[in-house]
C-alpha positions in Angstrom: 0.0 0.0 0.0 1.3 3.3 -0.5 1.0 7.1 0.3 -0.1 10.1 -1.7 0.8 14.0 -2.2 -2.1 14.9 -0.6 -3.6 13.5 2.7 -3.8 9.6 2.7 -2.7 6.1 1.1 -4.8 5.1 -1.6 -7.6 2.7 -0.4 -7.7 -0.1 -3.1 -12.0 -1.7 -3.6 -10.3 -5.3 -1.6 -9.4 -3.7 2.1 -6.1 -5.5 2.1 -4.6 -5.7 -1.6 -2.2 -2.9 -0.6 -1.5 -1.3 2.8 -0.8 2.3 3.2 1.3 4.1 6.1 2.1 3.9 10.4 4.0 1.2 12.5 6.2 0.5 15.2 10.2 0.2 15.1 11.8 -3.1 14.3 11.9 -5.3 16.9 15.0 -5.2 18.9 17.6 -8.2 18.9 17.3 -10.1 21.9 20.2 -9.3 24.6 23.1 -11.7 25.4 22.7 -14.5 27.8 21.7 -17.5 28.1 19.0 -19.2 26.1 17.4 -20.3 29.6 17.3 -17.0 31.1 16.6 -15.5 27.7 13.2 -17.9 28.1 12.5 -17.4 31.6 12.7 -13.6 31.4 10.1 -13.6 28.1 7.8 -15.9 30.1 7.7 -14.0 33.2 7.2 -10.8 30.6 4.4 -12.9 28.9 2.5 -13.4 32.2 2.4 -9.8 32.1 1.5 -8.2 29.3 -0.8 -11.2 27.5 -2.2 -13.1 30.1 -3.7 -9.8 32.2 -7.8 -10.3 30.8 -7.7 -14.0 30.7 -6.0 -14.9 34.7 -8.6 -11.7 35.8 -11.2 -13.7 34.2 -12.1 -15.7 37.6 -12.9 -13.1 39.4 -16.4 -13.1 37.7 -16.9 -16.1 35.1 -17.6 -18.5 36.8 -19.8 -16.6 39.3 -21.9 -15.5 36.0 -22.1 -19.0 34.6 -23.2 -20.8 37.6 -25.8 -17.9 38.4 -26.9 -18.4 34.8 -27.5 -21.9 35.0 -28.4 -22.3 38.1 -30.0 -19.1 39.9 -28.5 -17.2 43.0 -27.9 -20.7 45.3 -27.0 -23.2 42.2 -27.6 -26.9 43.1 -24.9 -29.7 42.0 -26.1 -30.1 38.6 -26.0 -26.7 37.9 -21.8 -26.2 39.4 -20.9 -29.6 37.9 -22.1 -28.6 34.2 -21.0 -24.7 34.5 -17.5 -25.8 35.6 -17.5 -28.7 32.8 -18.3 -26.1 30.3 -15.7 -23.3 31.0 -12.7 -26.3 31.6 -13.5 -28.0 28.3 -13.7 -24.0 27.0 -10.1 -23.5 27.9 -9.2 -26.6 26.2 -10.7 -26.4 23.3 -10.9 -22.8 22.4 -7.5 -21.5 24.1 -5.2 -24.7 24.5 -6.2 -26.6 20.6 -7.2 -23.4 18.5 -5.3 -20.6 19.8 -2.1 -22.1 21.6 -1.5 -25.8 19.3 -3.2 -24.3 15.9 -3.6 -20.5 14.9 0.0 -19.5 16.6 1.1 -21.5 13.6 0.0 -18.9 11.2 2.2 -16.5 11.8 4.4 -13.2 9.8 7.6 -13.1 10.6 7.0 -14.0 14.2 4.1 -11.6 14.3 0.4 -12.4 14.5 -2.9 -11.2 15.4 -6.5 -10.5 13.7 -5.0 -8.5 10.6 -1.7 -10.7 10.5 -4.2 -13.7 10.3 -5.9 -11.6 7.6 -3.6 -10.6 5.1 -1.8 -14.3 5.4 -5.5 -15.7 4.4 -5.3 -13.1 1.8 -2.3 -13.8 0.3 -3.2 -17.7 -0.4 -3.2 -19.2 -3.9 -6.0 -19.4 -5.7 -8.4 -17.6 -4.2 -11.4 -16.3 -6.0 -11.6 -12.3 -5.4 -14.7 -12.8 -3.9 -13.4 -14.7 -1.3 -10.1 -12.2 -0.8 -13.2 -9.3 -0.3 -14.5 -11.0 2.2 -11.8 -11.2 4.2 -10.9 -8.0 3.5 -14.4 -7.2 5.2 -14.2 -9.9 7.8 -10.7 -8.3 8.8 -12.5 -4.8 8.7 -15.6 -6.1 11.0 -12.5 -7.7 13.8 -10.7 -4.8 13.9 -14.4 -2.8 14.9 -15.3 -5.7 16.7 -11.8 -5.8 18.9 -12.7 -1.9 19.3 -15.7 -2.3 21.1 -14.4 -5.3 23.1 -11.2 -2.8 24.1 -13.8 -0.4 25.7 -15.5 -3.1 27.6 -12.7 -5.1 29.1 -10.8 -2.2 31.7 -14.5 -1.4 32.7 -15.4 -4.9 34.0 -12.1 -6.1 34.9 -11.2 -3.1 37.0 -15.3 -2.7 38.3 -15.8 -6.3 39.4 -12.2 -6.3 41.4 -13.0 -3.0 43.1 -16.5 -4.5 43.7 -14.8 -7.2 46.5 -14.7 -4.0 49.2 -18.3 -4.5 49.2 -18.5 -8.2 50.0 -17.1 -8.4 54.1 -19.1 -4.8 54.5 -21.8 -3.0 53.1 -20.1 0.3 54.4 -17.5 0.3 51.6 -20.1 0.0 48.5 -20.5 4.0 48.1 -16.6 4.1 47.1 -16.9 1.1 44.5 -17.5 3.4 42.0 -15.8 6.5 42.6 -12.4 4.1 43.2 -12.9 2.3 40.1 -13.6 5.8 38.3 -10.3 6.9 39.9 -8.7 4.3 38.9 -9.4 4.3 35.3 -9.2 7.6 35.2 -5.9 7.8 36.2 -4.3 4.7 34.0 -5.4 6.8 31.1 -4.1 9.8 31.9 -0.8 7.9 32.4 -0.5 6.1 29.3 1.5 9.5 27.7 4.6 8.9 29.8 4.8 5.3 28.3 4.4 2.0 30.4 8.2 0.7 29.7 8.8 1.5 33.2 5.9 -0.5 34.6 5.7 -2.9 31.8 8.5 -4.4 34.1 6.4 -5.5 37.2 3.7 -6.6 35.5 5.3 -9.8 35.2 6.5 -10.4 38.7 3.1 -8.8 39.9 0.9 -11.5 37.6 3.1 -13.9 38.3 2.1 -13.4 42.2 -1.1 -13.2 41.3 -0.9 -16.3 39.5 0.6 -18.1 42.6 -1.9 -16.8 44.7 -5.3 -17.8 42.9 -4.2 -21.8 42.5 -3.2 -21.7 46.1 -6.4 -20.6 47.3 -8.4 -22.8 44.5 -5.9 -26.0 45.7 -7.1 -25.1 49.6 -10.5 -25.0 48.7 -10.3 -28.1 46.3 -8.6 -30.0 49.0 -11.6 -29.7 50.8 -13.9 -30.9 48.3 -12.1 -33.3 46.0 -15.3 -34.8 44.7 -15.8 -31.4 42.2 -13.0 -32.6 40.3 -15.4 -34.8 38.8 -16.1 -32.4 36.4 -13.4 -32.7 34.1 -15.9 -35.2 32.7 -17.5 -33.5 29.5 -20.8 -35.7 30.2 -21.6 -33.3 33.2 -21.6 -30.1 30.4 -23.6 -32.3 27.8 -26.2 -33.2 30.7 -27.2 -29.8 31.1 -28.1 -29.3 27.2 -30.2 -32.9 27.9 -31.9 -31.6 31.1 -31.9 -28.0 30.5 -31.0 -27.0 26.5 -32.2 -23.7 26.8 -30.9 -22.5 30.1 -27.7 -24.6 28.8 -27.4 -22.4 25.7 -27.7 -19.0 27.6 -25.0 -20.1 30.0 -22.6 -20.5 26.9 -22.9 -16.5 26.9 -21.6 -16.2 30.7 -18.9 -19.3 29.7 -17.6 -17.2 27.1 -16.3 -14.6 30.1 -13.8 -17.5 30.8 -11.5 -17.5 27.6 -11.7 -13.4 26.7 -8.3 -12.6 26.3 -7.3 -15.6 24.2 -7.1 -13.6 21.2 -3.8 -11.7 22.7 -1.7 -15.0 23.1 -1.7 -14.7 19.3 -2.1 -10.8 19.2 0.8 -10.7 20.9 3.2 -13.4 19.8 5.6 -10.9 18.4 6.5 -9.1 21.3 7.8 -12.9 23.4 7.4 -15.3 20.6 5.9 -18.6 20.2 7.5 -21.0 22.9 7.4 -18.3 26.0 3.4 -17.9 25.5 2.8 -21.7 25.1 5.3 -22.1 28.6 3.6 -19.7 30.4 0.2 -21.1 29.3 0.6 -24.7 29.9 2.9 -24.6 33.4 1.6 -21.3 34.8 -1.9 -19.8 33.3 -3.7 -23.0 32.3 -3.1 -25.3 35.5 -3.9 -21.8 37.6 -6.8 -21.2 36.0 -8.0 -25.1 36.6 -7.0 -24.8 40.4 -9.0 -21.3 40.9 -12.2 -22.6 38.7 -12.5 -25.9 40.4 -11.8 -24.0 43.9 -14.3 -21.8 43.3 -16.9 -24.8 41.9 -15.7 -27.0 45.3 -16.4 -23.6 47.6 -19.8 -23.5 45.9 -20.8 -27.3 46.6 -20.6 -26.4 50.3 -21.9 -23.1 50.2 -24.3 -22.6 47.6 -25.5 -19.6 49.2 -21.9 -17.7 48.1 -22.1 -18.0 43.9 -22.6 -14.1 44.1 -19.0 -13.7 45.7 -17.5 -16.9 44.6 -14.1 -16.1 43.5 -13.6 -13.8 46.8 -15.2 -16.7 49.1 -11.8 -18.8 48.6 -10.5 -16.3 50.7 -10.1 -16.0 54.5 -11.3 -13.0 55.8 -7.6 -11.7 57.0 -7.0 -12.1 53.3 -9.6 -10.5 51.8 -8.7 -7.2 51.2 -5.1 -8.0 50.3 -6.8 -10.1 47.8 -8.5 -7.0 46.4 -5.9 -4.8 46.1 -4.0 -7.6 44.4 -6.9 -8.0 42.1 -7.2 -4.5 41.3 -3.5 -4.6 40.3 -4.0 -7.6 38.3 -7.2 -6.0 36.8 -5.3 -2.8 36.0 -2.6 -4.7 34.4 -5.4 -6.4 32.1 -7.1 -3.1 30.9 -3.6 -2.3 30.0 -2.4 -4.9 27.8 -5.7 -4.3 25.9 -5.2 -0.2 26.2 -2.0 -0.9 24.4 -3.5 -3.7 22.0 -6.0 -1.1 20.6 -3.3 1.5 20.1 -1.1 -1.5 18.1 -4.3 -2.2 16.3 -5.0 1.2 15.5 -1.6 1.4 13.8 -1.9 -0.9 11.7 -5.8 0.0 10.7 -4.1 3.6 9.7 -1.2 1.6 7.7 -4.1 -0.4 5.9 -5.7 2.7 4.9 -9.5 2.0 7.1 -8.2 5.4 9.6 -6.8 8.2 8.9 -3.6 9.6 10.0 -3.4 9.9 13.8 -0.5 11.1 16.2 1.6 8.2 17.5 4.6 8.4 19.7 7.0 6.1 20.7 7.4 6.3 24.5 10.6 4.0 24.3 13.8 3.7 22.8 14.2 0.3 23.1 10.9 -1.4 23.5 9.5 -1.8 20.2 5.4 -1.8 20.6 5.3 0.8 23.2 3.5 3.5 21.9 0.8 5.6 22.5 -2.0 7.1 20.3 -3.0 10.3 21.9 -6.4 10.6 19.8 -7.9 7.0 20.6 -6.6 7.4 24.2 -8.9 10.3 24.8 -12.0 8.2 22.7 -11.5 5.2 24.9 -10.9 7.2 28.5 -14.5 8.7 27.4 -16.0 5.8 26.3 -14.6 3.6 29.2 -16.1 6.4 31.7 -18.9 6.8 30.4 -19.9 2.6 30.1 -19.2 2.7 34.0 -21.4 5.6 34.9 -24.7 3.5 32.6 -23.6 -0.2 33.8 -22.4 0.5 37.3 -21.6 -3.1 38.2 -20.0 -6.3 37.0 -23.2 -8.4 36.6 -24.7 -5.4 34.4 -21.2 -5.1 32.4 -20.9 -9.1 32.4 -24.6 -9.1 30.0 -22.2 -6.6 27.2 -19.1 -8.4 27.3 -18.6 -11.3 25.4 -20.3 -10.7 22.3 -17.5 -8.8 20.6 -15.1 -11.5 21.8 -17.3 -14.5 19.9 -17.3 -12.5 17.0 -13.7 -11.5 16.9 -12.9 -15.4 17.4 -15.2 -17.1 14.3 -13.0 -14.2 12.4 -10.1 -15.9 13.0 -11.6 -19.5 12.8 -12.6 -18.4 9.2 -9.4 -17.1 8.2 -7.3 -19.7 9.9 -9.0 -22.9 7.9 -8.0 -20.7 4.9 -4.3 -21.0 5.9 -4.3 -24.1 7.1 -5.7 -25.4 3.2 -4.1 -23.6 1.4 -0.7 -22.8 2.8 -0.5 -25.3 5.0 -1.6 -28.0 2.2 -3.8 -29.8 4.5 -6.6 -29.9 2.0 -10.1 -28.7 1.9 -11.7 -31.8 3.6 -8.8 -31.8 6.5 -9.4 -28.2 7.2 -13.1 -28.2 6.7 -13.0 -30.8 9.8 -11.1 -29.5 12.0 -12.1 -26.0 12.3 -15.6 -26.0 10.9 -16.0 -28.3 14.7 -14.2 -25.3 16.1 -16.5 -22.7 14.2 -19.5 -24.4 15.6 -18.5 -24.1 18.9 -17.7 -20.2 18.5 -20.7 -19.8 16.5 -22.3 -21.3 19.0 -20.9 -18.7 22.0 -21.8 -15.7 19.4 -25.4 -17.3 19.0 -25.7 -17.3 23.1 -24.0 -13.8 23.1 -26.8 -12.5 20.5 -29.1 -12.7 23.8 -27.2 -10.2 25.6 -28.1 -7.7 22.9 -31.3 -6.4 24.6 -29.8 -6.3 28.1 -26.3 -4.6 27.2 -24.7 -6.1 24.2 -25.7 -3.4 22.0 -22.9 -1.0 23.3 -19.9 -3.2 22.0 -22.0 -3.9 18.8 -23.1 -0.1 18.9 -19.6 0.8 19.0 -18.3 -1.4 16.5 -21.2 -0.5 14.0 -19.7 2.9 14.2 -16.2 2.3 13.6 -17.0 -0.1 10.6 -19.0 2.6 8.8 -16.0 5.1 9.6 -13.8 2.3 8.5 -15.6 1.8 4.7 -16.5 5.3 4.4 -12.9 6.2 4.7 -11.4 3.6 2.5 -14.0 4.3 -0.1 -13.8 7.9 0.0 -9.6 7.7 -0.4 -10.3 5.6 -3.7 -13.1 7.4 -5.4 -10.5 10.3 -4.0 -7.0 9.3 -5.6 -9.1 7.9 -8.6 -10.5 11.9 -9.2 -6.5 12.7 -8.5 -5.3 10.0 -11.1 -7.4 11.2 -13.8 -6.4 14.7 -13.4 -3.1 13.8 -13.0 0.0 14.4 -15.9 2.1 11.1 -16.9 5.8 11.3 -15.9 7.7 10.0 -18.7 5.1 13.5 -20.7 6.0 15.5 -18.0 10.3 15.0 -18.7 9.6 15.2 -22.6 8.7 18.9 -21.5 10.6 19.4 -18.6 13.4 21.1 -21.0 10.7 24.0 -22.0 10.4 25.0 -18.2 12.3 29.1 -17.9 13.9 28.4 -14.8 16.2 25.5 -12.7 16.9 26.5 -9.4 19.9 25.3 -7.3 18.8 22.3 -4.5 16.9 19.8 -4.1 13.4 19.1 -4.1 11.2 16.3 -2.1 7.7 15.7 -3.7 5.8 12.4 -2.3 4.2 10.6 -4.7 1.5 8.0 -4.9 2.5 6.8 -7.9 6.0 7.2 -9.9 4.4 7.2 -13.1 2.5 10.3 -13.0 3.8 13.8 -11.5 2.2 14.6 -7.9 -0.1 17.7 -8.1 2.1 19.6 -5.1 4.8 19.5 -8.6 2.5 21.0 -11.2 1.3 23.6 -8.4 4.6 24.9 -7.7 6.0 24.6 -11.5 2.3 26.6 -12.3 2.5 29.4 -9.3 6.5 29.9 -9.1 7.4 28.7 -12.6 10.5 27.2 -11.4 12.1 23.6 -11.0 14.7 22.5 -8.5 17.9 21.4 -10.1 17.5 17.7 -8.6 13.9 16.7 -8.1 13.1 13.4 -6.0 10.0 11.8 -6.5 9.8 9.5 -3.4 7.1 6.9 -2.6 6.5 5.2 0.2 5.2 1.7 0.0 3.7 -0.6 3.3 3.7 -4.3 2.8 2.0 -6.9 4.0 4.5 -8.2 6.2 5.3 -6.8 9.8 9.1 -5.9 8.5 11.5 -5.5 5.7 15.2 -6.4 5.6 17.1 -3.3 5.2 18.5 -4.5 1.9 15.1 -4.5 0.2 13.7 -0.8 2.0 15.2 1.6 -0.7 15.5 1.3 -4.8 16.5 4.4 -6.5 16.0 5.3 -9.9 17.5 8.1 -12.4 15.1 9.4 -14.7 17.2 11.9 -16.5 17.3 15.9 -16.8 17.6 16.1 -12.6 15.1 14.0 -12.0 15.1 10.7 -9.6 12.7 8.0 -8.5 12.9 6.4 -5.1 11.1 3.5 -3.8 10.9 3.3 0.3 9.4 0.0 1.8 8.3 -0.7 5.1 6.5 -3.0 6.9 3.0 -2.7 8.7 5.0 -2.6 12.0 7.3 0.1 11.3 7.6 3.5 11.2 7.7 5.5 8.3 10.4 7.7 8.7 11.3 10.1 5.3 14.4 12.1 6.2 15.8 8.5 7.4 15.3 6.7 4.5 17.3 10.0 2.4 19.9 9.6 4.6 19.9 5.5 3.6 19.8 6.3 0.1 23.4 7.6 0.1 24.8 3.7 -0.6 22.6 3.1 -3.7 24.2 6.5 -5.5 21.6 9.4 -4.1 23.2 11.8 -1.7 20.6 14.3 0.1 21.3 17.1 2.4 18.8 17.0 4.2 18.8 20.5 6.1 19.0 22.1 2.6 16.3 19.8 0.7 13.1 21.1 0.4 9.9 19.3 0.9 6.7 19.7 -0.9 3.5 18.5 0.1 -0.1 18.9 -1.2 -2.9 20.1 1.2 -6.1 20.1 0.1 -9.3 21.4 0.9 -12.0 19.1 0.2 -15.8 19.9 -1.0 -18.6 18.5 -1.4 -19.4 17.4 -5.7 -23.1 18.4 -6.7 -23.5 14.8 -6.9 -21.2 13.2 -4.4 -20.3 9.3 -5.3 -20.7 8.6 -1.8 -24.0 9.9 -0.5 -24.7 13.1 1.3 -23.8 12.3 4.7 -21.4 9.6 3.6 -19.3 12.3 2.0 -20.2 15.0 5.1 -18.1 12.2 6.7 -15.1 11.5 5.1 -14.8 15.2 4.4 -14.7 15.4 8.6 -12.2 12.5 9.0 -9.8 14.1 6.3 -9.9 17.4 8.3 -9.1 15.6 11.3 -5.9 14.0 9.5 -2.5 14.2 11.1 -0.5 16.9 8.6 1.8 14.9 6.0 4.6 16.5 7.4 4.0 15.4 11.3 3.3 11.8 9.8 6.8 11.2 8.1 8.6 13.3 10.6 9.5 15.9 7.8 11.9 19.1 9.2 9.6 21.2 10.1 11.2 24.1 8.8 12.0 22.6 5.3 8.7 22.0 4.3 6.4 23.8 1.9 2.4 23.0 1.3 0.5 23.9 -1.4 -3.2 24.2 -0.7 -5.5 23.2 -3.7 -9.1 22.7 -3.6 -11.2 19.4 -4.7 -14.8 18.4 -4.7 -15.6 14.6 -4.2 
């Protein structure tokens, strides 16, 4: 995908058969020591940063399921099936799909929903139908994982806060000014960067970790017959007895595996083997000891579903165990606060956004960055969900639904991987995950209930960003198309670039969409100064669909003749653009810049509405809105502020 003169990176009809501009810097190499220690230390930093929503998850999952299946004071049936349900959930969803399946489709070492995308994209043979729709598909995640990102600090953080209340009534006015407070304030910290405690979250997870399975292996101790429900039969009894309360429950079961989507989200930043450690000897068997805990502390006190997780608990412990699972709750909302600002990156690189601010708020750790635009959208959002919900058991009835979504995404666009790339067949991958597609379908179809009650705020939200998403990337093509047409073809251009009165000494800068016709900021300033530089570089900047490129493939320059050059800068959809970097790179392949003397020109233009706009009315009043909110070229590509020239034109659309 590439950029343009103007504003934005052309927006091809198929979402992903280019990709236009923003990243993240390359990966750093890993530091010297010992392969051991190398793993330990990327384990312990997995525990932190991908594990935070799906260890928090007990604090209210199970609580919801058995309450959903079984009322306020659950009988056997009711524990043994909801505990059966969520164990054979982790399994299947988390341990087979997730962990031993769709971490195999990864991009360089990189995954996540629009990794998974663009490698489903990319397959053989496809018919372009099928590459639309998961164009779309990968549109409707990324809107989808949006709303989800809203939801998740707001229940996580809520139902921890929420455990002041259970040992005394007294402390229930403060729930929600605390967990206000408290969200509040992680937002209004996420401009200074979260290197610094990026570095506890481990250790701190890692306690909490240690500190859920001991209480679940105390209370399971007590109660050894709940172990019994390891047995699938016990889940599958409740659809016999009870199919319809059985297929609402699957909507609070669901609650016990959000967060599986980061293991793969986030396989880049630790790699495949730490996640897959830390899930199989740490996450998985802790999650087990504080579910089956929980499920044995419910068999003797039936009475307690509404506090389950904090009735493990002694009461000396208890509010240790909340202000450990506010920190662990914090943690959570953070590694998704950092996954919508990753995923917001690369939605701006695909061309679905437009431009937005992001700064790096680390030197050395790639992925830490910070979107200052969607920070203040989701602080709002966030505060505003907690202020209409106001508890846990509220939020519990709109979480979820975003999550089922997100995962038969992936489901689709992993079975398109796994047959064509691969080579397992059509019949082979039609098997294995059209068994796991029925089982997400059927957590979405249980999620669909929720709408009434609360699920329309993730779908809401995600309905929104979609249409900004298409109306964008349809607006930038009927757009560049207008810009095309208009547009003067290079190798015309140099037959008459001998006729022009005037070449100046320097250089010149134009960005390009396109090397084959002359950008409109050119003709402008050759029309209004009727001058041309004595070198002029045409330089475009092309995004591909792979999280990095080796240095030795990132520039190609080309001489066109009479002072004229062609230069070709490629990056990948996790790194940063960076123009007056790449000038200075193109000095080994024959093109030296100065770049305190070059001058840049960009186009700015001012866009109106056609008499008949191609997009609608209101569709047009849109993108027009989005383009004026646009981060300037020049911010964008980190052009020297003071070497920069725009020149403003006006186009209707």
């Amino acid at each position: 995908m590439t950029i343009d003169e103007t504003n934005q990176g052309p927006a091809p009809d198929d979402p992903l058969a280019a990709v236009p501009e923003t990243p993240v810097p390359q990966a750093p190499s890993s530091p010297p020591g010992k392969p051991l220690k190398r793993q330990v230390a990327l384990t312990i930093g997995a525990l932190g940063v991908v594990f935070g929503d799906i260890g928090t998850s007990p604090i209210y999952a199970l609580r919801q399921t058995v309450e959903a299946t079984g009322g306020h004071f659950p009988g056997p049936m009711a524990i043994f099936g909801a505990l059966s349900l969520i164990f054979w959930s982790l399994i299947v969803v988390v341990s087979i799909k997730y962990v031993g399946l769709i971490m195999r489709a990864d991009s360089n070492g990189e995954g996540g929903t629009l990794v998974l995308a663009t490698l489903a994209h990319r397959s053989q043979g496809l018919k372009p139908g099928t590459k639309r729709l998961i164009g779309t598909a990968a549109i409707l995640g990324l809107a989808l994982f949006y709303g989800d990102g809203v939801l998740t600090p707001a229940i996580s953080v809520l139902s921890a806060v929420e455990g002041l209340g259970v040992s005394s009534h007294a402390f229930e006015p403060l729930i929600m000014p605390l967990t206000l407070i408290i969200l509040v304030g992680l937002f209004l910290l996420q401009s200074r960067g979260t290197a610094r405690i990026g570095r506890m979250f481990g250790p701190i997870m890692a306690l909490w970790f240690a500190t859920i399975s001991t209480l679940g292996l105390i209370s399971l101790v007590q109660t050894p017959s709940i172990l019994m429900a390891v047995n699938p039969l016990y889940g599958l009894a409740l659809f016999a007895h009870e199919p319809w309360t059985a297929f609402v429950a699957l909507g609070a079961v669901v609650l016990a595996v959000t967060g599986c989507e980061a293991l793969y989200a986030d396989m880049g930043h630790f790699g495949k083997d730490p996640i897959r450690y830390a899930w199989a000897f740490v996450v998985l068997p802790s999650l087990m000891l504080v579910y089956f805990g929980q499920g044995a502390e419910l068999l003797r006190n039936p009475q307690s579903a509404s506090i389950a997780f904090y009735a493990l608990a002694p009461s000396w412990l208890h509010y240790p165990l909340v202000l450990l699972a506010t920190a662990a709750t914090i943690i959570a909302s953070q590694a998704v606060i950092s996954g919508v600002y990753s995923m917001t990156q690369q939605a701006v690189q695909l061309g679905q956004l437009p431009r937005m601010e992001i700064r790096h708020t680390s030197a050395t750790d790639y992925g830490q960055i910070y979107v200052p635009g969607m920070n203040t959208v989701m602080l709002i959002g966030v505060v505003l969900i907690v202020l209409i919900f106001r508890s846990s058991n509220a939020l519990a009835a709109a979480y979820g639904i975003a999550v089922s979504g997100v995962m038969v995404i992936d489901t689709f666009n992993a079975s398109i991987v796994a047959g064509r790339q691969w080579r397992w067949g059509f019949r082979m991958a039609a098997i294995v995950f059209g068994s796991l597609a029925f089982i997400d379908l059927a957590f979405l179809s249980a999620n669909s209930l929720k709408i009434v009650e609360g699920g329309w705020v993730p779908l809401a939200i995600a309905t929104g960003i979609f249409i900004a998403m298409e109306t964008w990337r349809k607006g930038r093509q009927l757009h560049l198309e207008r810009i095309r047409n208009e547009s003067m073809p290079m190798n015309l251009f140099l037959e008459r670039a001998e006729k022009t009165p005037t070449r100046v000494a320097g250089t010149a800068v134009f960005l390009a969409s396109r090397i084959d016709s002359v950008p409109g900021a050119l003709l402008h300033n050759l029309k209004h100064n009727k001058v041309l530089h004595e070198r002029v570089i045409l330089l475009h900047v092309e995004v591909e669909d792979r999280p990095f490129v080796p240095p030795d493939k990132r520039i190609q320059v080309e001489k066109l003749g009479k002072g004229f050059f062609a230069m070709d800068v490629h990056h990948g959809f996790f790194e940063t653009p960076d123009v007056p970097r790449a000038l200075a790179e193109a000095r080994a392949y024959g093109l030296a810049v100065d770049i305190e003397t070059a001058t840049f020109f960009i186009g700015h233009e001012t866009l109106m509405p056609a008499e008949h706009p191609g997009l609608g009315k209101w569709r047009t009043w849109l993108y027009i809105t989005l383009a004026s909110g646009a981060l300037s070229p020049a911010r964008f590509y980190r052009l020297p502020p003071n070497r920069v020239v725009e020149l403003g034109t006006q186009t209707t659309i």
